[in-house]
N, C-alpha and C positions, 0 to 999 in steps of 0.2 A: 691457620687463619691469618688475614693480611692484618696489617701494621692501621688501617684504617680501622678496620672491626674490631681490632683489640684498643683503639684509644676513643673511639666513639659509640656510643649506646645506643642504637636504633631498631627501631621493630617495622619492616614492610609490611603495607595493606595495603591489598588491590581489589578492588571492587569487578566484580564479574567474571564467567568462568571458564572465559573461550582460550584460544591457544594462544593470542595475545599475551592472556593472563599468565597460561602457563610458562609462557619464555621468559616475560621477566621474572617470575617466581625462581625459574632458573637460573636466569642471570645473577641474583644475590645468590642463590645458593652454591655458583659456583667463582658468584667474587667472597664472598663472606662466612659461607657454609649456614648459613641463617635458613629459617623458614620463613615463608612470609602468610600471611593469614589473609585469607578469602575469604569476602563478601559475595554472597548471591544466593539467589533463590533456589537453589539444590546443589547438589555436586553432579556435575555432569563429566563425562569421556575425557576430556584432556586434562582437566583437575584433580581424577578420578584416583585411589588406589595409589597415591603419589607419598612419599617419603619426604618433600620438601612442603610441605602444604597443611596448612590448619584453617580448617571451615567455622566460621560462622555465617550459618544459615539463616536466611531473612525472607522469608515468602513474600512479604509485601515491601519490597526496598524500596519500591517507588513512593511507596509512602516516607514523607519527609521526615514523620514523627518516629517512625521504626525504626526507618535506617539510621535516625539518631540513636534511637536506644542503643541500635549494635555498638554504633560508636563508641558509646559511652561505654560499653560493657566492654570492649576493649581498652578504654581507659582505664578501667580499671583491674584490669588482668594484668596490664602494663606498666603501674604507675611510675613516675620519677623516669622514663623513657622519652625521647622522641621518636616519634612516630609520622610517616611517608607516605602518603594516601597515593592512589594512582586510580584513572578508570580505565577498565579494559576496553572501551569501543568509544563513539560518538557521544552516545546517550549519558554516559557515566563521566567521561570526560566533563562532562556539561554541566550535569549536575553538582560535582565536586565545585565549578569556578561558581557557581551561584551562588554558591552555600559555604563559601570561606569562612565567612565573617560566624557561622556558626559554629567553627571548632574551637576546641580550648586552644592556648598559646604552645603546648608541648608537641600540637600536632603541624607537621609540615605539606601546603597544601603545594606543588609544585605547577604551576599553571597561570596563566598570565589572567589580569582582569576579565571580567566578564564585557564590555565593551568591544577589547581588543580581542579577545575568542570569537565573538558576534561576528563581527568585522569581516575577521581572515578567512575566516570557516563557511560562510554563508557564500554559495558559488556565483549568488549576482555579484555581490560584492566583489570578489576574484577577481574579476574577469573585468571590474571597472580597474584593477592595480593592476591586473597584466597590461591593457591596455596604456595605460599614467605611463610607467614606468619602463618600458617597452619587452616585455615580456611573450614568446611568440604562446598564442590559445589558438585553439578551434572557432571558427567562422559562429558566432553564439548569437542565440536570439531569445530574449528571456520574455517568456510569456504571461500573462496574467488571465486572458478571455481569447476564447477559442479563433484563430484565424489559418488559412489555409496557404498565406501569400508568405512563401516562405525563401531567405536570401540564397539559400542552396537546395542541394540538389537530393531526393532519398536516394540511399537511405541515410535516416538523419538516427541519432541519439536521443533519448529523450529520457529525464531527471528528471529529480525534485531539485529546487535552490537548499530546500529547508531539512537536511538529509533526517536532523533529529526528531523532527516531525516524520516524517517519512518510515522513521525506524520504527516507529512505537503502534503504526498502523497494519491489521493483521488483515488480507482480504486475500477470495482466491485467483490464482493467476498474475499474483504480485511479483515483481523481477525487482531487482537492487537497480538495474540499469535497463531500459528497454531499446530496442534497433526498431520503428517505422521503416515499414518495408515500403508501402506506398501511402497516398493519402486517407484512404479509408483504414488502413494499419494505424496508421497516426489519428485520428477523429476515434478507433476504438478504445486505446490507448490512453488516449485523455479523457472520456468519459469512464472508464475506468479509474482511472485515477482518482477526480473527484467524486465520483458515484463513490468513492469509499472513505471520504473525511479529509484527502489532502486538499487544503486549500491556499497552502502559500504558494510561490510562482514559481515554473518549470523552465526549467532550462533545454532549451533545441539547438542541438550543434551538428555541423558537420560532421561525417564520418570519416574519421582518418583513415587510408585504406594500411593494411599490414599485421600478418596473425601476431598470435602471442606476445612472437619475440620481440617485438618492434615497442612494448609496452613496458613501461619501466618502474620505479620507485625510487623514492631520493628522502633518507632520513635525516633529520638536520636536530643538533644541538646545539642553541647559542643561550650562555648565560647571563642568567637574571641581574648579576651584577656589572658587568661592563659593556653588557647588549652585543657581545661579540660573539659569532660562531666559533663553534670548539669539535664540530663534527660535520662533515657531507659524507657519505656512505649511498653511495647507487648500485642497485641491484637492477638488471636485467630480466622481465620477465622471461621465464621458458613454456609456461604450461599456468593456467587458470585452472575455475574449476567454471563451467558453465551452464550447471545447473540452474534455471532461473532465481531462485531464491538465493546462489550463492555466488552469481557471475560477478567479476572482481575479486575473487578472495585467490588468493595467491599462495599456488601448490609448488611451483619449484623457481627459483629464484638465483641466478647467477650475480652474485657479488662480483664487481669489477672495479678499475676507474673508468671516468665519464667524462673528459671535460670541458663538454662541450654544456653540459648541467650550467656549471661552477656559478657563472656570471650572473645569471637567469635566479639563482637561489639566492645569491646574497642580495639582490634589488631588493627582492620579495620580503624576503624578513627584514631589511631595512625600511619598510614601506610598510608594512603591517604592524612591523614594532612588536615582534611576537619572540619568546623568548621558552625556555625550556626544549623537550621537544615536537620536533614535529614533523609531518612528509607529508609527501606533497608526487601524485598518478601524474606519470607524463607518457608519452609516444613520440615514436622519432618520428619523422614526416618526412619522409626520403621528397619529395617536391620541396620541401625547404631545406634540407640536408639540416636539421634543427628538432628539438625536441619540444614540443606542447606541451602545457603545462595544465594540467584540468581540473586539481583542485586542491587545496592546504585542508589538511587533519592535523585539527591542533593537540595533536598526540601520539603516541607512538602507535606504530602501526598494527595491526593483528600478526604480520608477518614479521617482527620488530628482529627474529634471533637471528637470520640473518647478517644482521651488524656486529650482536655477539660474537659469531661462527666467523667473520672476520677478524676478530681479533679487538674491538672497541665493547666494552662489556656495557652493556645500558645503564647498569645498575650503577656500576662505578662513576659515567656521570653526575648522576642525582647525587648520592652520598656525598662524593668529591667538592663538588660544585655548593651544594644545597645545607650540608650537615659540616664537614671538616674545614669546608673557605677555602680550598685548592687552590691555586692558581692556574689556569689549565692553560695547555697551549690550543694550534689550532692543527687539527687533521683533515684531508682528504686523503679516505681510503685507497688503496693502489692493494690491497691481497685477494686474491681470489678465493672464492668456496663455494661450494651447491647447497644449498638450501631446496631440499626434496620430502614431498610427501609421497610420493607415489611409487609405485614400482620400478624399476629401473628401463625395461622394457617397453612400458608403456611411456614413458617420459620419449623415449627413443623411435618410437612408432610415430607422436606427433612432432618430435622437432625436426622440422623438412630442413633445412641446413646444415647440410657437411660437415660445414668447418661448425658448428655448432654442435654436433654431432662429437665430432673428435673431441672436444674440450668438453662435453660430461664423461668421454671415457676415459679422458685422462685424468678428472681430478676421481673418477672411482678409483681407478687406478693407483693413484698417491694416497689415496683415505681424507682428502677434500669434501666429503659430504656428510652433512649432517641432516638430522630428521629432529624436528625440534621438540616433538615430543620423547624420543624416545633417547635420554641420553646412557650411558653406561651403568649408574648409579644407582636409576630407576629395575627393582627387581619382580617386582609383584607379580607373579603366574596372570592377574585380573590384569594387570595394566598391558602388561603384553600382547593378551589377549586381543585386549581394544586397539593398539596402536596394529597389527595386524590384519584383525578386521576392518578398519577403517582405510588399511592401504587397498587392500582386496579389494573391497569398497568401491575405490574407482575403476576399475574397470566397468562395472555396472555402470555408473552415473558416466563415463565417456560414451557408453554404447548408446544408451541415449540421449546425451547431450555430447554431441563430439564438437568439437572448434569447428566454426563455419570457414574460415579462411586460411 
């Protein structure tokens, strides 16, 4: 056990049960050997049969009053502890910065005001600091009531501003991200949208042209106490998943340097005033020879082990930073790794790039890749099973949702 876990007393809780969740669950357990205990409405697939992991089960989380209770019944499992709250996605993120003022003083909420979350997180908002600031975005037109006269060209993008709004609405035919093919594509699209309860403003952008790989990620750590970044970590998309309901979620990821990032990221968080962590969806724009910036999550990301899997442990910021008073210095990544959910073959099927090609065979080659559910440790005949099935998995969901470009 490190020299941090043996001098500091802390208990990890993360709220919700996706794979987000799971990596950092992993990430303490593989800086501290600790478990960390999960909030959410069942145990689901990546939470599931796990060795590092203790459930408290809350059916109705979204109620304020329950999810207290859990709280508190962790209080008390834990007394004389500090305690690390985290949210796994948007929604939970959210709720945690609302409801600070409601935990006891033993609990540690990591997350900037509710103000400054609002702010960063909210894609009109964005998109007015890209512009301040001189930050390069996508051609944006943020809408409120339906108009047709639009600054570019289809096929266009079309968002919520309001994502956490967005998250919490269940209708069929819903996509995380929609493509308007032409104008009657777009007028469906939005009447969709509100025909099912979204009512704050949409955002219409440009289509950056460039598959997968042109698509990127940029995790950032700056702390609470000197408002300085302590972490930039860019990963390269290689492969999405493009199932409607799950377009953006990110199945293989090339960890690199970038730095062409660098400049573009520290405006941003100086400009937002946003501190712990956070990332932030970009795309190269070969017409600008520059990366887009298309939105700040003020949290770590669902794809977060990546930054692990290079060598910067998540966990160990929090703690470091948060619990022990570190002094930390400042990193930009330069190690490489793969970050893969998918088969190996298939990963190789759709990455049309040679030389891209070469560099997933070489880091198989060296044992560069990791799969973030499924690390060594993890034995369970049940969890195997699942991480397995779920690679299988895609195949199916590519044959019918393959990458348009």
């Amino acid at each position: 056990m490190s020299e941090v876990a043996n001098s500091v007393s802390f208990v990890p809780v993360i709220v919700g049960g996706n794979r987000g969740a799971y990596s950092l669950a992993r990430a303490f357990y593989e800086a501290y050997q600790v478990k960390s205990n999960i909030i959410s409405t069942m145990v689901v697939g990546p939470i599931g049969n796990s060795r590092i992991t203790k459930h408290y089960i809350q059916p109705e989380i979204d109620d304020l009053d329950k999810f207290f209770e859990t709280i508190h019944q962790i209080g008390r499992d834990y007394p004389n502890m500090k305690k690390i709250i985290f949210g796994s996605d948007d929604r939970y993120a959210e709720l945690l910065v609302r409801t600070k003022d409601r935990f006891d003083e033993d609990w540690i909420i990591p997350y900037v005001d509710t103000d400054v979350f609002l702010r960063a997180t909210n894609k009109e908002h964005f998109y007015g600091i890209c512009e301040k600031v001189g930050v390069p975005y996508p051609k944006t037109l943020v809408m409120n009531e339906l108009t047709l006269a639009l600054p570019f060209e289809y096929p266009i993008i079309i968002k919520p501003a309001n994502a956490i709004m967005y998250q919490g609405l269940h209708f069929e035919d819903k996509e995380k991200v929609f493509i308007g093919r032409d104008e009657a594509d777009f007028k469906r699209i939005y009447h969709l949208m509100r025909e099912n309860g979204y009512t704050d403003s949409l955002i219409l952008q440009e289509y950056v042209p460039g598959d997968d790989t042109y698509l990127g990620v940029v995790t950032v750590y700056t702390s609470p106490r000197d408002k300085e970044i302590k972490l930039i970590a860019f990963g390269q998309i290689l492969l999405e998943d493009h199932t409607p309901s799950a377009i953006g979620n990110h199945l293989t990821i090339l960890a690199r340097e970038e730095s062409k990032i660098v400049e573009s990221v520290r405006k941003l968080i100086a400009e937002t005033e946003f501190y712990g962590f956070a990332n932030f969806d970009v795309k190269y724009d070969k017409r600008k020879d520059d990366y887009v910036f298309f939105e700040l999550n003020g949290r770590l990301g669902v794809s977060n082990y990546y930054v692990t899997a290079a060598g910067h442990n998540v966990a160990k910021y929090y703690v470091d930073d948060y619990i022990a008073k570190k002094k930390l210095g400042t990193t930009i990544n330069k190690n490489e790794v793969l970050f893969n959910m998918v088969p190996k073959n298939l990963l190789l099927k759709f990455v049309e790039s040679e030389e891209l090609q070469k560099k997933v065979k070489q880091l198989y080659k060296t044992g560069n890749v990791v799969h973030p559910l499924d690390p060594p440790f993890e034995m369970n005949p049940k969890r195997k099973f699942y991480i397995l099935a779920s690679k299988l998995n895609y195949y199916k969901k590519f044959r019918q949702h393959p990458p348009e470009e």
